[in-house]
C-alpha positions in Angstrom: 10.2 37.0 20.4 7.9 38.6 17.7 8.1 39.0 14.5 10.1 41.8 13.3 9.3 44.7 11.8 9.8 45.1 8.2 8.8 41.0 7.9 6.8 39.9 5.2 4.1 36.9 5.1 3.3 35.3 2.6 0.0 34.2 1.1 0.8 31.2 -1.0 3.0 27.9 -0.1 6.1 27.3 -2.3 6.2 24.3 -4.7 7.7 21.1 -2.9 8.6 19.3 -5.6 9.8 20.2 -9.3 6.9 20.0 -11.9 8.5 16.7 -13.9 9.5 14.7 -10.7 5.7 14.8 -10.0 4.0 12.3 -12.8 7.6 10.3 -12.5 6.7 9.5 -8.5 3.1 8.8 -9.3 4.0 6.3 -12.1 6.3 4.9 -9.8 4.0 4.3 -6.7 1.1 3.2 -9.0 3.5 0.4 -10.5 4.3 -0.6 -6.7 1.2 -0.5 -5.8 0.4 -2.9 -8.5 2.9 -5.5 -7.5 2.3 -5.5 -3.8 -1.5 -6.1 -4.7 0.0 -9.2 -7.3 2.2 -10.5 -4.3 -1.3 -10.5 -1.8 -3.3 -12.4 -4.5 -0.6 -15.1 -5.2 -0.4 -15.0 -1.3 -3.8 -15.3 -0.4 -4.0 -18.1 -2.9 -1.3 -20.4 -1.1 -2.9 -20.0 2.2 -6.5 -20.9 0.7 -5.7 -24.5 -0.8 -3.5 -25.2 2.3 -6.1 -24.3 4.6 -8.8 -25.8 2.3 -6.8 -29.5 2.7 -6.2 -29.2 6.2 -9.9 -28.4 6.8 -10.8 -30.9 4.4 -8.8 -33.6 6.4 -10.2 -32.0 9.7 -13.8 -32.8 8.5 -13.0 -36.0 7.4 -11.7 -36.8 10.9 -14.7 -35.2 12.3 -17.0 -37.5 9.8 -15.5 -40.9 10.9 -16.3 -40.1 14.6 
């Protein structure tokens, strides 16, 4: 197991993708980026004011004692 005689290397690496698929996937992946940063805000936001309450109650319990 060699390499054969007569085979030729090359020095560059072949395009992956085709040149207009490229700034289609980048769009794409920026605009789900986007949405999965809007849907971790709105979550983040839920848990804060329940939490807040709860730890609001939580002191208030903690006050009375």
């Amino acid at each position: 197991m060699g390499i054969q005689h007569g085979t030729m290397i090359k020095r560059e690496i072949p395009r992956q993708m085709a040149k207009d698929s490229n700034s289609n996937r980048l769009f794409d992946s920026g605009s789900t980026a986007s949405s999965a940063i809007s849907t971790m805000m709105y979550g983040n936001l839920a848990i804060n004011i329940v939490m807040s309450a709860s730890l609001q109650m939580l002191w208030g319990m903690v006050n009375v004692m």
